[in-house]
C-alpha positions in Angstrom: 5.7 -22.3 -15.5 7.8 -19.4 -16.4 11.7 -19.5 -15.8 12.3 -16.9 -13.8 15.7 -15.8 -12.2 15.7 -13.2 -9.7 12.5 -10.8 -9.5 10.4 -9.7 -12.2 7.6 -7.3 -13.2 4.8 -7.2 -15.4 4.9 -4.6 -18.3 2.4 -4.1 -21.3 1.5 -0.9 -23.1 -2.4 0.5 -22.8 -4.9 -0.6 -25.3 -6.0 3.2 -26.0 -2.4 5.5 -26.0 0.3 2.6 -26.4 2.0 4.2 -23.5 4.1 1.5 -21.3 2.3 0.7 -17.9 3.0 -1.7 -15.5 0.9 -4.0 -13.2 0.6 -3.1 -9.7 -1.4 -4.4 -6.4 -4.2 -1.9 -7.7 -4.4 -2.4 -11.0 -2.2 -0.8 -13.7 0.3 2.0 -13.9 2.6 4.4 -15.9 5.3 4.6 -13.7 7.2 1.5 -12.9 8.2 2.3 -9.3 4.2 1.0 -8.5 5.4 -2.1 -10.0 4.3 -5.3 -8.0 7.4 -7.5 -8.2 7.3 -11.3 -8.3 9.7 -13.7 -8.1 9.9 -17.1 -9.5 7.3 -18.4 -6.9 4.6 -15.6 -7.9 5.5 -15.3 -10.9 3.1 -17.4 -13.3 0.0 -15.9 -10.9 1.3 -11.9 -11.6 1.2 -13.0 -15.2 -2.4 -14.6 -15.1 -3.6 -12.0 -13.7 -2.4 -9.4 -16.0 -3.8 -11.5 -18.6 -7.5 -11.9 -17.0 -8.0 -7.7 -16.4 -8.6 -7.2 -20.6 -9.7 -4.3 -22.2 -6.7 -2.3 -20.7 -3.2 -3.5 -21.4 -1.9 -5.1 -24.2 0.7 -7.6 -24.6 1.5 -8.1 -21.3 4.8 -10.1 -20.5 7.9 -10.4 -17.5 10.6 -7.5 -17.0 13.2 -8.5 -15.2 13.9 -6.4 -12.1 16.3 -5.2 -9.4 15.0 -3.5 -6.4 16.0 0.2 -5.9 15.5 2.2 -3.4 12.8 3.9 -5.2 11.2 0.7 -6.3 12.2 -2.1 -9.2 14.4 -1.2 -11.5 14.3 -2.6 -15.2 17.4 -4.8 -15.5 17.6 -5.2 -19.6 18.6 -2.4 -21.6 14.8 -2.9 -23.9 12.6 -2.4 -20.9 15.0 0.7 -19.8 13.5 2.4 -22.8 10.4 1.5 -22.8 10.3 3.1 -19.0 12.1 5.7 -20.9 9.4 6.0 -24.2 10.9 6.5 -27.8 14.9 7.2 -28.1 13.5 9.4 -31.2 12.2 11.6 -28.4 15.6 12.4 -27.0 16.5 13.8 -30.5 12.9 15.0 -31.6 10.2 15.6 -28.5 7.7 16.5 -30.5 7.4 13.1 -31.5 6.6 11.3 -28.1 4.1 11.5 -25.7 6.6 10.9 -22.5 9.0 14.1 -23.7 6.1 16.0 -23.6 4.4 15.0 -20.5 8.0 16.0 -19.2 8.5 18.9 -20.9 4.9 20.0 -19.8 5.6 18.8 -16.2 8.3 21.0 -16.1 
């Protein structure tokens, strides 16, 4: 069993692009507002679960959360930027994927 303060998440990053995603009700997702949070109860079960649907995420593990009003919010400063992507694409977009996506979006 996990020791688990608060609420947490589950975040890995996609077998194929590397890109962070985040386990939801439905499966898996790039944006961590479709996050399905846990606390210490539900914990261990979020995380075996994440662990039994293979052959998309890699590496997947807790984030500790807080709950915004659009959603969990990452609570450690690591999982900020990997919501975020690269802080080499703040300097340099060309070299990540998220910058791009944004740029693009925009």
């Amino acid at each position: 069993m996990a020791k688990i303060k608060g609420h947490v998440i589950v975040s890995a990053n996609h077998l194929l692009t590397g890109d962070t995603i985040y386990l939801t009700q439905m499966g898996w997702s790039g944006d961590v507002s479709d996050a399905q949070i846990a606390d210490a109860a539900g914990a261990d079960a979020l995380l075996a679960r994440a662990k039994a649907e293979g052959g998309i995420a890699v590496g997947p593990d807790f984030a500790a959360v807080t709950n915004g009003p659009d959603g969990p919010v990452p609570s450690h400063r690591r999982e900020q930027i990997r919501r975020d992507g690269p802080t080499v694409g703040a300097l340099n977009p060309d070299l990540s994927s998220r910058h791009q996506r944004a740029r693009v979006a925009a």
